[in-house]
MDTraj code that builds the backbone (N, CA, C; nanometers):
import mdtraj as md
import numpy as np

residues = "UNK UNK UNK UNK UNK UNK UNK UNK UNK UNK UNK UNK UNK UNK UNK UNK UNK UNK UNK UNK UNK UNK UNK UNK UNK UNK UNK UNK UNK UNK UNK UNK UNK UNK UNK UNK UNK UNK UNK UNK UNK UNK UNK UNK UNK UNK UNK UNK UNK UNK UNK UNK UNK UNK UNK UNK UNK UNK UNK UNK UNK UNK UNK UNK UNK UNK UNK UNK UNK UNK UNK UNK UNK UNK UNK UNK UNK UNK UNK UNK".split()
xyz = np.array([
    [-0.1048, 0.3587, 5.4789],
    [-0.2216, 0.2908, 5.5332],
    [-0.1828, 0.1594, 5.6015],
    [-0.1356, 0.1050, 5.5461],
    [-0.0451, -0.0636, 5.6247],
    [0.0355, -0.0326, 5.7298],
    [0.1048, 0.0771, 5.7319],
    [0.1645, 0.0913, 5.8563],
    [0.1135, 0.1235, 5.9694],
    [-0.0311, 0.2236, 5.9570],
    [-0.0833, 0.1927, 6.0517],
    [-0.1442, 0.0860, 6.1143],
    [-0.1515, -0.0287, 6.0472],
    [-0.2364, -0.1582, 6.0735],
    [-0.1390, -0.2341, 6.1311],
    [-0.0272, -0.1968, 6.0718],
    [0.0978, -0.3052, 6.1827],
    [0.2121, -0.2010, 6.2871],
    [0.1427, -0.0731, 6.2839],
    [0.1358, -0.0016, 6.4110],
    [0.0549, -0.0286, 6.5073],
    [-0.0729, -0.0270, 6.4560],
    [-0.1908, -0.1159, 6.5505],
    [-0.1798, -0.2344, 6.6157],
    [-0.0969, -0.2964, 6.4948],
    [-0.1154, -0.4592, 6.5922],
    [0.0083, -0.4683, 6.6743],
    [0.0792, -0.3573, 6.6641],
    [0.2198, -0.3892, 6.7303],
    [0.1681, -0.3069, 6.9146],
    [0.0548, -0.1871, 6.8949],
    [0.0627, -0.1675, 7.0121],
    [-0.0462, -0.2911, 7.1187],
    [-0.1449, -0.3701, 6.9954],
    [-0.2465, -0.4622, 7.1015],
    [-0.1450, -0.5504, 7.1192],
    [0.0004, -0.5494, 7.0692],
    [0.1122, -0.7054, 7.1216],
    [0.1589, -0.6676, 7.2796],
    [0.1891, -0.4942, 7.2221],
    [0.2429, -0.4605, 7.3495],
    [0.1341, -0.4507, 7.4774],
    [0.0593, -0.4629, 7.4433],
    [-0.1044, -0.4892, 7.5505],
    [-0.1208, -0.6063, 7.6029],
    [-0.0526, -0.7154, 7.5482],
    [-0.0454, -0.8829, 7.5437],
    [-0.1890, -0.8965, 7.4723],
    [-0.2685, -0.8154, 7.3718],
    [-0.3766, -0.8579, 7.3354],
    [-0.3022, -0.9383, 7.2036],
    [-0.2709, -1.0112, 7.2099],
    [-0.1936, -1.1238, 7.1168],
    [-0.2713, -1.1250, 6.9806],
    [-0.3756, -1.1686, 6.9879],
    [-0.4939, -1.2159, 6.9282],
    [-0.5573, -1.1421, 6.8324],
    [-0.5422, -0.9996, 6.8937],
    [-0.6108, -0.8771, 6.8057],
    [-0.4814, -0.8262, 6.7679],
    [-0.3643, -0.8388, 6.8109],
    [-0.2419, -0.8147, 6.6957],
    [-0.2440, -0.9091, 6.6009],
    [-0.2639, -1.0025, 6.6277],
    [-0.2414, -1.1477, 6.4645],
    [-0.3477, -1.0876, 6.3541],
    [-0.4628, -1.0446, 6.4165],
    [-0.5572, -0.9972, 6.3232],
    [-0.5331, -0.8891, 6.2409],
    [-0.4670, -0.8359, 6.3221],
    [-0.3954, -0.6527, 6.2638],
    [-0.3129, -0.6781, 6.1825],
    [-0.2260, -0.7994, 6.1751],
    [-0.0944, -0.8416, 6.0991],
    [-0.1618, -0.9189, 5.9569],
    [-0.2209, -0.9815, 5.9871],
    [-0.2771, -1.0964, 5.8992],
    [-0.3816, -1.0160, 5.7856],
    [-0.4513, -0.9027, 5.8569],
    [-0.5198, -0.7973, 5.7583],
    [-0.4245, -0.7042, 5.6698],
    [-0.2986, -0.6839, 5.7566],
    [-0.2226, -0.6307, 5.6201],
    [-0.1488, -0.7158, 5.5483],
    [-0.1188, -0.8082, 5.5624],
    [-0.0904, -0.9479, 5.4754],
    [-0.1675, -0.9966, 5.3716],
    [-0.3281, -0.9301, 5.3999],
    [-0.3813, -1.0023, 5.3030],
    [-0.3612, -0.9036, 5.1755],
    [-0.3551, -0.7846, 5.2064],
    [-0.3337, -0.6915, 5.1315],
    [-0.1688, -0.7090, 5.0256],
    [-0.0949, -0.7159, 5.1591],
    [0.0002, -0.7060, 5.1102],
    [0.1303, -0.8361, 5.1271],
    [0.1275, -0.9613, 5.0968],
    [0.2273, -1.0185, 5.1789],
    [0.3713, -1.0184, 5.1486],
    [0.4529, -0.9526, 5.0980],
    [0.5532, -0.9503, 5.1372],
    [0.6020, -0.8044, 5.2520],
    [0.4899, -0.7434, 5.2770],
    [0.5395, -0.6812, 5.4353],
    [0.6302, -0.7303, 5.5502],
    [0.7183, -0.7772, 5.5333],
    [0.8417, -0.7903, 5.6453],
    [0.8175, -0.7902, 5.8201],
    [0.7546, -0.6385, 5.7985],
    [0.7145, -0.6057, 5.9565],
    [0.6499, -0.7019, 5.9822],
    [0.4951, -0.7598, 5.9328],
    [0.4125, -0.8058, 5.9694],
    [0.4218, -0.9264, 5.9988],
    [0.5155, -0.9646, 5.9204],
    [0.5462, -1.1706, 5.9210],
    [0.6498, -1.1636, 6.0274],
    [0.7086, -1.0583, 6.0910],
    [0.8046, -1.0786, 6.2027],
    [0.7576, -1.0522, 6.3267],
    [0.6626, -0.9555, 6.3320],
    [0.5595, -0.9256, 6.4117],
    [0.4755, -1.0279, 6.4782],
    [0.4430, -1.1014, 6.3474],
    [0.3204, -1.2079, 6.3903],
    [0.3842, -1.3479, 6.4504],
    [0.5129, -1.3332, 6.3571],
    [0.6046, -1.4912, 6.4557],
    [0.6103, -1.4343, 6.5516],
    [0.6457, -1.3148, 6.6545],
    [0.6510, -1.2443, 6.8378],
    [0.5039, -1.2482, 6.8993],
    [0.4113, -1.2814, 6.8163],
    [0.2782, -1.2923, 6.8789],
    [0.2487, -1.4306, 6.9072],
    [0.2970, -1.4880, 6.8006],
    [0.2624, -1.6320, 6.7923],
    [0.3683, -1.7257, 6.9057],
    [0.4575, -1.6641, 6.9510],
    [0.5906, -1.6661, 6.9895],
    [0.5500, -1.6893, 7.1960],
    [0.4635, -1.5593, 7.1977],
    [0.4240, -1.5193, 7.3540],
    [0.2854, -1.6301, 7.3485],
    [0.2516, -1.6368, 7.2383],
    [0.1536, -1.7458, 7.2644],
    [0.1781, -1.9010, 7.2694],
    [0.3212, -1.8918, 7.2591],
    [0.3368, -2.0621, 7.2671],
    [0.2991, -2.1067, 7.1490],
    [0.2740, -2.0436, 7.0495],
    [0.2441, -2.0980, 6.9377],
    [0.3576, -2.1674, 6.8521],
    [0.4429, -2.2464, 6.9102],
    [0.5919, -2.2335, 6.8190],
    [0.5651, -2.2936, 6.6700],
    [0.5079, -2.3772, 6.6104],
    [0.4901, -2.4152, 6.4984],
    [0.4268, -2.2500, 6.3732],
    [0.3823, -2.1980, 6.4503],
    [0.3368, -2.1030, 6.3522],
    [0.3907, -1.9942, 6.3505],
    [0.5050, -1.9312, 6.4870],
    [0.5750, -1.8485, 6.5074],
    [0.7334, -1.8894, 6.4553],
    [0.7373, -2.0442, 6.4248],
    [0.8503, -2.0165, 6.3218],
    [0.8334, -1.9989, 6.1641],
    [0.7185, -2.0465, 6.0891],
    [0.6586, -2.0650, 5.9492],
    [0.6741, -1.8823, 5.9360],
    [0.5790, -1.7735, 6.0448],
    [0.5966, -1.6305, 6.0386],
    [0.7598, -1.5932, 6.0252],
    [0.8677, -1.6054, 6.1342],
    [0.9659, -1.6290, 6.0873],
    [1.0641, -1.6447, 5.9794],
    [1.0086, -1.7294, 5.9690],
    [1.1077, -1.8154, 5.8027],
    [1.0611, -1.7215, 5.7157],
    [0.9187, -1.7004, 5.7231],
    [0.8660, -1.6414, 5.5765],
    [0.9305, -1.4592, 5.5964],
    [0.9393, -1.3839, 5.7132],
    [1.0150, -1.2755, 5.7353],
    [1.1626, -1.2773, 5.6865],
    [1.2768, -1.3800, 5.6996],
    [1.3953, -1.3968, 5.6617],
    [1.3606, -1.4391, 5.5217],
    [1.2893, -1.5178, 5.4777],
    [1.2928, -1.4933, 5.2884],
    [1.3156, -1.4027, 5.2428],
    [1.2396, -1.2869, 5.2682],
    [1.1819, -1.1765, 5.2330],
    [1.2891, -1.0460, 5.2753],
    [1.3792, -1.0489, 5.4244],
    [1.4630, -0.9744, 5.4137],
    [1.5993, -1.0816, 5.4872],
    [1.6611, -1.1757, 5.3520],
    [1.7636, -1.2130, 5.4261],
    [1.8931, -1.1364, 5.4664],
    [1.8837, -1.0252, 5.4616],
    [2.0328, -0.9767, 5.5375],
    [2.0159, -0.8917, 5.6691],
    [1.8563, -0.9266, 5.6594],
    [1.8353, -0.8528, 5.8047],
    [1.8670, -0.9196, 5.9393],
    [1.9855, -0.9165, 6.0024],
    [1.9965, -1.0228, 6.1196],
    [1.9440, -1.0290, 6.2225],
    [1.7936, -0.9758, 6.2590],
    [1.7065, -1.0052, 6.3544],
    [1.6054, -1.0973, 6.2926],
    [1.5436, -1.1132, 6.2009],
    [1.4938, -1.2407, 6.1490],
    [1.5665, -1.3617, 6.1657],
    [1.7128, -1.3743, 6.1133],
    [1.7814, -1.4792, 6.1842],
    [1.7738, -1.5267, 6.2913],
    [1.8415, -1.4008, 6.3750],
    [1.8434, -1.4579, 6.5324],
    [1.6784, -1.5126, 6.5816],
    [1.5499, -1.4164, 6.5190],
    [1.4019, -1.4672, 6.5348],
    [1.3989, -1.6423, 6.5028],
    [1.4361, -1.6663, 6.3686],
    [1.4042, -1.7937, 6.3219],
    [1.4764, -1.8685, 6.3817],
    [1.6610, -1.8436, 6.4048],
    [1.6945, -1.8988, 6.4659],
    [1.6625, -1.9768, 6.6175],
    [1.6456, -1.8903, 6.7196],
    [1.5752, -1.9183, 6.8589],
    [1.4407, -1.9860, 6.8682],
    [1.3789, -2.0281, 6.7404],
    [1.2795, -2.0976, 6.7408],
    [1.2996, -2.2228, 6.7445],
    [1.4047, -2.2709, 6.6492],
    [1.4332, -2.4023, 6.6255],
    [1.4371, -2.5018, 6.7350],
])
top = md.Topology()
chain = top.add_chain()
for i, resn in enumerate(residues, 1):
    res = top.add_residue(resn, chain, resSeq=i)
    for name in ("N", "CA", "C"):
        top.add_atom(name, md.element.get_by_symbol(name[0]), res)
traj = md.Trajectory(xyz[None], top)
């Protein structure tokens, strides 16, 4: 069921509907937050939105959660 919700929000990102992906992300977060996808997802939304303060916090909180994954790095990293 969550994967479709951050299947969903991953195709309104690829739409540039930014906005209605954060919502898609943030609804399976509430459910579930240590989902990975979603907190890495939502820093690339927050990311195209210029949002940099909240697209690195999404970030950081994605590399907690899977630190040996080295695209969260390079994510959190390029924020700084």
């Amino acid at each position: 069921m969550l994967a479709f919700w951050v299947h969903k929000g991953d195709t309104q990102r690829a739409m540039k509907d930014y906005n209605a992906s954060l919502q898609s992300y943030i609804g399976v977060l509430k459910i579930d937050k240590n989902r990975t996808a979603a907190w890495s997802r939502m820093a690339e939304a927050y990311t195209a939105l210029e949002d940099y303060p909240k697209a690195s916090v999404t970030a950081a909180n994605a590399t907690e959660l899977e630190p040996k994954k080295k695209e969260n790095w390079l994510r959190e990293g390029n924020l700084l």
